[in-house]
N, C-alpha and C positions, 0 to 999 in steps of 0.2 A: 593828231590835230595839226593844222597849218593854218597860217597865215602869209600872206604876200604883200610888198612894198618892194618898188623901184626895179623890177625885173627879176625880183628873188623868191624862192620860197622859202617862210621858214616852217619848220616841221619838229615835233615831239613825238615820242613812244615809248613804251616801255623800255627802257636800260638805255635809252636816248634822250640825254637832257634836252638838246638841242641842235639842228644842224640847216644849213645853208645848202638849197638846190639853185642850180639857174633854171630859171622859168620856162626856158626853150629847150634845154634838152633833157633836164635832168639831174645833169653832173653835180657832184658834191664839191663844192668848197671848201666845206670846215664842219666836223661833227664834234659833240662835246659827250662823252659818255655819262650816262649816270648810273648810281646805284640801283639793286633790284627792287622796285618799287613793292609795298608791304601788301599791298591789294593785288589780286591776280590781274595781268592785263591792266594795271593803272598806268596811262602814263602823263605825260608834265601836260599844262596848256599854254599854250604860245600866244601874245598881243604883241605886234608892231605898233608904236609909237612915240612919236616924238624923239624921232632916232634911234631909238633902242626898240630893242625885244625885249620883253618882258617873260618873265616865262618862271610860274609856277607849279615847281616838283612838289610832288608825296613823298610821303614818309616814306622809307626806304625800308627793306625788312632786316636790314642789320640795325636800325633803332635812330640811325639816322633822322632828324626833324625834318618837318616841310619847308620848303622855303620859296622865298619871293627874290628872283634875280633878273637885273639888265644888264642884256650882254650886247658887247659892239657889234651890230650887223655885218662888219667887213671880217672879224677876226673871232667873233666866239668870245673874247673875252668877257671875265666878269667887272662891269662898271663899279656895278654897287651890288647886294644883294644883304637881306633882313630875315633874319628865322621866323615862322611863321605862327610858333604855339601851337595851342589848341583855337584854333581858328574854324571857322564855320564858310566864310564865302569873302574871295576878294573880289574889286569891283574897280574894274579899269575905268580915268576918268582921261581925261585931253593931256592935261601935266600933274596928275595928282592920282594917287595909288591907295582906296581903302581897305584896309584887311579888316573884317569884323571877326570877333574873337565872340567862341560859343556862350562866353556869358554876358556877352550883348556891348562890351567895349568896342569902340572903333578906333582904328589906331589913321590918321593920313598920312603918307608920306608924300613929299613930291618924287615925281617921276622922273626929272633927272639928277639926281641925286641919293634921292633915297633918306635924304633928313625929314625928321619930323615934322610936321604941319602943324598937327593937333591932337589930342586923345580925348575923350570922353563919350557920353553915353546918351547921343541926342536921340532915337529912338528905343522902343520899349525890347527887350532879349526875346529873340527869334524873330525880328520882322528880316523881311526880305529886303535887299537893296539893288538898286539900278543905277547907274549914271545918268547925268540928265546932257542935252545938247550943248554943244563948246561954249564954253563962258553962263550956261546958268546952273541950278543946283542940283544937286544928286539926293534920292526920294528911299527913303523907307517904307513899305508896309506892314504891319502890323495886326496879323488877326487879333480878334478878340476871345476869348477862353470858351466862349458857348456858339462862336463861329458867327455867329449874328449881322457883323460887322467888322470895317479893317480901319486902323488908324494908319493915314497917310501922314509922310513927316517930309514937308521940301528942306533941305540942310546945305549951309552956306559952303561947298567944298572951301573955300579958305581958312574957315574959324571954326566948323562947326556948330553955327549956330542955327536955332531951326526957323524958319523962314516965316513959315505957316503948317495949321494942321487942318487935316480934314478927316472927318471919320464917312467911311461910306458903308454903306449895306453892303453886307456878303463876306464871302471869305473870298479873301484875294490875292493873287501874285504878281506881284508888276512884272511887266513884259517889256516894256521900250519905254523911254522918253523922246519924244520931238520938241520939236521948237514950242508948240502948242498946247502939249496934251501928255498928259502920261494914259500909257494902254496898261490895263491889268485883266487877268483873265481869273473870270469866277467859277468857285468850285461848288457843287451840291452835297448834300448828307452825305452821299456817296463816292466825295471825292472827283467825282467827273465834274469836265470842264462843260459849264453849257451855256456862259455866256460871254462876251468881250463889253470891258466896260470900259470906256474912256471918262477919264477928269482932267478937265480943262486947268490947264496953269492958272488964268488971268482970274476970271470968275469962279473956278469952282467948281463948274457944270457939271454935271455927273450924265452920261449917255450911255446907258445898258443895251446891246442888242444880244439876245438871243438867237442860239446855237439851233437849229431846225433837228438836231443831233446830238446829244451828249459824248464828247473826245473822252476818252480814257487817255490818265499819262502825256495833255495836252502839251504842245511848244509852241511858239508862235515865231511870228516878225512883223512888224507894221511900217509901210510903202507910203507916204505922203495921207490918205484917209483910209487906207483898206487894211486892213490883219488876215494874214495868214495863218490861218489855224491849222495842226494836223494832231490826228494823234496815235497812238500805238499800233492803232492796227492798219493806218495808212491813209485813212478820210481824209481829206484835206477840204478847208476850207476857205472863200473868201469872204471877210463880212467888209460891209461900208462902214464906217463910225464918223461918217459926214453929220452934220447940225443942222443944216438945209434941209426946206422943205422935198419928202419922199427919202432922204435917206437914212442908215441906220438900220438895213437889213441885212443878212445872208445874201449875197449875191450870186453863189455860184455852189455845189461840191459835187466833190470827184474822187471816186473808191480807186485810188492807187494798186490798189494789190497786192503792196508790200508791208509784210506783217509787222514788221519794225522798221525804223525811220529813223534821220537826226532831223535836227530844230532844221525850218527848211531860212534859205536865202532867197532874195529877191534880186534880179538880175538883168538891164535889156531887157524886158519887157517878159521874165521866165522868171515863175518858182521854180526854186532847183532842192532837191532834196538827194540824201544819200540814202540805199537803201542796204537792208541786211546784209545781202547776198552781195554787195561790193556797185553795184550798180548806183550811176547819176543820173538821176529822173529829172525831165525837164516837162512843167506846164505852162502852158498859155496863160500870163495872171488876167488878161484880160474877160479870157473866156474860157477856161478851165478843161481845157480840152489836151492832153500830151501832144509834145510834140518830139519828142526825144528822148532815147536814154542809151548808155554806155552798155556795154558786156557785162555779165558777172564777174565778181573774183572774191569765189570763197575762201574759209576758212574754217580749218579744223574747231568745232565747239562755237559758242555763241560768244561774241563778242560786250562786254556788258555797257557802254554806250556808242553810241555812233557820232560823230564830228563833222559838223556839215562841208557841205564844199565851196571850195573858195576860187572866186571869180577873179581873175585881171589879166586885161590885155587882150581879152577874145575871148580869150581861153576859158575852163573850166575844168579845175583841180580837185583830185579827190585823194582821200585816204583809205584804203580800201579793209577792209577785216584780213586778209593775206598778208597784210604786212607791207604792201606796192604804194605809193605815191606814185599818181598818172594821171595823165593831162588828156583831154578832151576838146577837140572843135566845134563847139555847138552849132554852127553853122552847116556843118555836115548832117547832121540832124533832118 
């Protein structure tokens, strides 16, 4: 996994905490070694912000805890860093770091520092959490035990306090917050994704459009009014979740070909997705038609998730299943 800021790239893998590429060529700066991580093929995930890297290891199989560490972008070192427990999902916010803990505790930290914020338990154990846009609140979802419906929770990142709640139909998992709207994607009986539902910050609104297809193992991203859907086996989709009269449909899909996927990015005017086989798939988001992709670069065995690729400067960065970080001109395309 990578992330980029200021002409760098930073990069995680397996027995690699973390390390610093220059964007143009390559070359390493500074790598930071890490222990063998306890999962086959796990390794750390990398956030730039707010000056620091952020970057959360796994458990290590020598029994090592997981943990949450900001390190100096110039040097590798560690700023601050907090052991992680038995934790379930952290959730990078602008200057504020939430670790949720598997029995439904959330712990804030600020993010440069790494002190305390807050701890308690403003949503119900096992909702999903998202960040929401710079300066407002960060959202829980919450199914319900008979899946019927999800409790959304907007939570004050300063206090912890909860803002407002809304219960919506369906079982759901939030996928983005905007300035406007949180996007969540709904699941059927069957666990497939078949619909994108938007609820409005201000009023509440709730906007379902249905999927013309049900996604197995759905991801998404959402681009100003459109979500990009994809899922396992490579469908990708684009739906509107405009309010305006005529929209709120499927606009667009396009059978990829590639059997396995990462969560795809949006880019200049391109979905960009990674695929199994080490390739950067590039569509048209406007008209869903390919316009590009990279070489293969396999790898021995199946890799168990994929990391999307990371865009800056032109350019377009990928992590490949071989084990290469390697840059691409999408304009060559």
């Amino acid at each position: 996994m990578c992330a980029a800021a200021d002409g760098a790239l930073y990069c995680a893998a397996p027995g690699v905490k973390a390390a610093r590429l220059d964007a143009v060529d390559g070359t390493v700066a500074w790598s930071v070694p890490a222990g063998a991580p306890a999962g086959a093929e796990e390794g750390a995930s990398v956030v730039v912000a707010g000056g620091l890297v952020r970057v959360v290891s796994p458990r290590t199989a020598a029994g090592g805890e997981a943990r949450l560490e900001a390190l100096d972008p110039a040097t590798g070192a560690v700023r601050w860093g907090v052991g992680l427990g038995s934790y379930a999902q952290v959730v990078h916010g602008a200057d504020m770091v939430l670790v949720v803990h598997g029995d439904g505790r959330v712990r804030a930290l600020d993010a440069a520092t790494g002190a305390g914020r807050w701890v308690g338990r403003p949503a119900a154990r096992g909702a999903q959490w998202v960040a929401g846009a710079a300066g407002g609140p960060v959202f829980a979802a919450a199914v319900a035990e008979n899946g019927a419906s999800t409790l959304v929770s907007a939570v004050d990142p300063a206090d912890g306090r909860v803002l407002w709640l809304e219960r919506v139909p369906g079982s759901l998992t939030p996928v983005q917050a905007t300035e406007e709207a949180l996007v969540l994607l709904s699941a059927d009986r069957d666990l497939y994704t078949d619909a994108v539902v938007r609820l409005d910050r201000d009023d509440r609104g709730v906007r379902r459009v249905a999927l013309t297809a049900a996604a197995d193992q759905a991801q998404a991203v959402v681009d100003g009014d459109t979500a990009y859907v994809v899922g396992s086996g490579g469908s990708l989709a684009a739906v509107d979740l405009g309010t305006g009269p005529g929209r709120g449909r499927e606009l667009w899909r396009l059978e990829t070909g590639a059997a396995r996927v990462s969560p795809p990015v949006v880019a200049a005017g391109r979905v960009l997705l990674m695929a199994g086989d080490g390739r950067v798939l590039g569509v048209d988001a406007a008209r869903g038609v390919p316009v590009g992709q990279s070489g293969p670069r396999m790898a021995a065995g199946i890799v168990p998730s994929l990391a999307p690729p990371v865009v800056s400067g032109g350019r377009v960065y990928g992590g490949a299943p071989d084990g290469a970080v390697f840059a691409v001109d999408p304009a060559g395309w």
